[in-house]
N, C-alpha and C positions, 0 to 999 in steps of 0.2 A: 504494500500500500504506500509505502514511503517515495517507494521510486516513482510509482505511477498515477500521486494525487493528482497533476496538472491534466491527467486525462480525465480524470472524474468532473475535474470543474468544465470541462470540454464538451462532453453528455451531459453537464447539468447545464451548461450555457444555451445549450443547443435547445433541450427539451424546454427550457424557462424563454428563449427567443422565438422558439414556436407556439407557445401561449401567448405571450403576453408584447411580443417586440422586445424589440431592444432597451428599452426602461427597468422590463422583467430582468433582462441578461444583465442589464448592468450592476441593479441591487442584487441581486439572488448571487452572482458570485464575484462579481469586483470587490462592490463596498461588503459582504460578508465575510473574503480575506483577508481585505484590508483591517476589519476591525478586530478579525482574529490575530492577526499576525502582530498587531499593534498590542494587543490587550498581551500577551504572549510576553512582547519586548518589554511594558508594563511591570510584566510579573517579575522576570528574570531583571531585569537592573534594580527594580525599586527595594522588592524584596530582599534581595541578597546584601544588601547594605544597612547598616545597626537603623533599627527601629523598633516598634511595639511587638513584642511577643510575650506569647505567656511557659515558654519551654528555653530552657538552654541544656541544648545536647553536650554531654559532657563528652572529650575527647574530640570531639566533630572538629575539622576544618574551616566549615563553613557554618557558618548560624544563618538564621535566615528571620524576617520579619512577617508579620501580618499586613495585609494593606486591607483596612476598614473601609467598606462602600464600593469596593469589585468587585465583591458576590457573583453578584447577576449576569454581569457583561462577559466576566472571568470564566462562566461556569463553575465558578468552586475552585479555579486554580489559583486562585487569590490569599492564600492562607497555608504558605509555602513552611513556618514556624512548626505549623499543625505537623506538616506533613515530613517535617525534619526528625520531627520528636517521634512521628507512628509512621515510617516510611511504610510498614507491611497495610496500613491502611488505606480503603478505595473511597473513606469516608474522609473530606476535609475539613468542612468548616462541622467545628466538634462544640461548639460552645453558643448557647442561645445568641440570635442577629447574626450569624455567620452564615449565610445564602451559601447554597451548593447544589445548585441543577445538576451537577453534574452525577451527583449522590443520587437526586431525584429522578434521574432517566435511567442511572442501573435498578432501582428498586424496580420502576415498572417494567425493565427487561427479563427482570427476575421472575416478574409475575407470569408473564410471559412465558418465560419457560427459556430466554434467550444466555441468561446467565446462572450459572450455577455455585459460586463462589462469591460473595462478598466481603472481603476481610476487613475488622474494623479495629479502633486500638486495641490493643495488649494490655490483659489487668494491672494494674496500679501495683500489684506486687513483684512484675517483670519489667518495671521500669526503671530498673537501678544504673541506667545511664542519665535520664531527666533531673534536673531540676527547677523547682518553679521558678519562673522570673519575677520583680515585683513589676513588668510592666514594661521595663526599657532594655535592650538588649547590647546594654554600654557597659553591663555586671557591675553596677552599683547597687542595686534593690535584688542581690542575688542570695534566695535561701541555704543554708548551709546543708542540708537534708535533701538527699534523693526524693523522688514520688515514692516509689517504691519500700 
C-alpha cells in the first residue's frame, strides 16, 4: 500500500470527477492530502518537542508531547505522549476530551467482524518504565514513583 497510495488517489480522483467534476476531484483528494499530510507534519514537529504530557518514559530517547484540540482533524494521532508511554496500544487519546476517530473506526471494524485484535494500555502494574508528569515535559513537576 505504501508504494502504490498515489494510485488509489488516481481511482479515487477518477471515480469523485465522474460524479461530481472536477470540484469533487479537487476536495475529495487534493485538499484531503493536503490536510493529511499537513496535520501529519503537525504531529511529528510539534509533538516531538518539550511540551504538555502526562507520561515520561523512563530511559526513552525521545519524549514526546500532547497537542490539545487535534483530536479531530489528527484522527487521534495527536496524542503522541499517550502513545510513547503504551506504544503496544491502538487506543490514543486515553484521558476524558482527548478525541480519537481513529479509536472510533477500529471499534466499528471490530463490530464488523473487520478486526480482531484491539490492544489497549498495559495495567498500571506493568508500567515500571512510566512516570507521571506534573504536566510539563521540561522534568520539573516530575514524580519520583513509577505508575506501576
Amino acid at each position: 500500500m505504501e508504494a502504490t497510495w498515489p494510485l488509489h488517489q488516481l481511482a479515487l480522483g477518477a471515480l469523485l470527477y465522474a460524479i461530481g467534476g472536477i470540484s469533487w476531484a479537487v476536495w475529495g483528494v487534493a485538499v484531503r492530502v493536503a490536510v493529511s499530510v499537513t496535520s501529519h507534519w503537525v504531529v511529528t514537529y510539534f509533538a516531538h518537542n518539550p511540551g504538555p504530557g502526562r507520561w515520561l518514559v523512563r530511559d526513552a530517547a525521545v519524549q514526546a508531547a500532547n497537542l490539545e484540540g487535534w483530536g479531530f482533524l489528527t484522527h487521534g494521532e495527536c496524542w503522541p505522549n499517550n502513545h510513547h508511554a503504551y506504544p503496544e496500544s491502538a487506543r490514543m487519546g486515553l484521558d476524558p476530551g482527548q478525541l480519537d476517530p481513529g479509536w472510533w473506526v477500529l471499534m466499528q471494524m471490530k463490530r464488523c467482524g473487520l478486526v480482531s485484535r484491539t490492544n489497549t494500555p498495559r495495567a498500571t502494574e506493568r508500567c515500571e518504565d512510566l512516570v507521571v508528569s506534573g504536566g510539563g515535559m521540561d522534568g520539573l513537576e516530575v514524580a519520583d514513583e513509577p505508575v506501576g
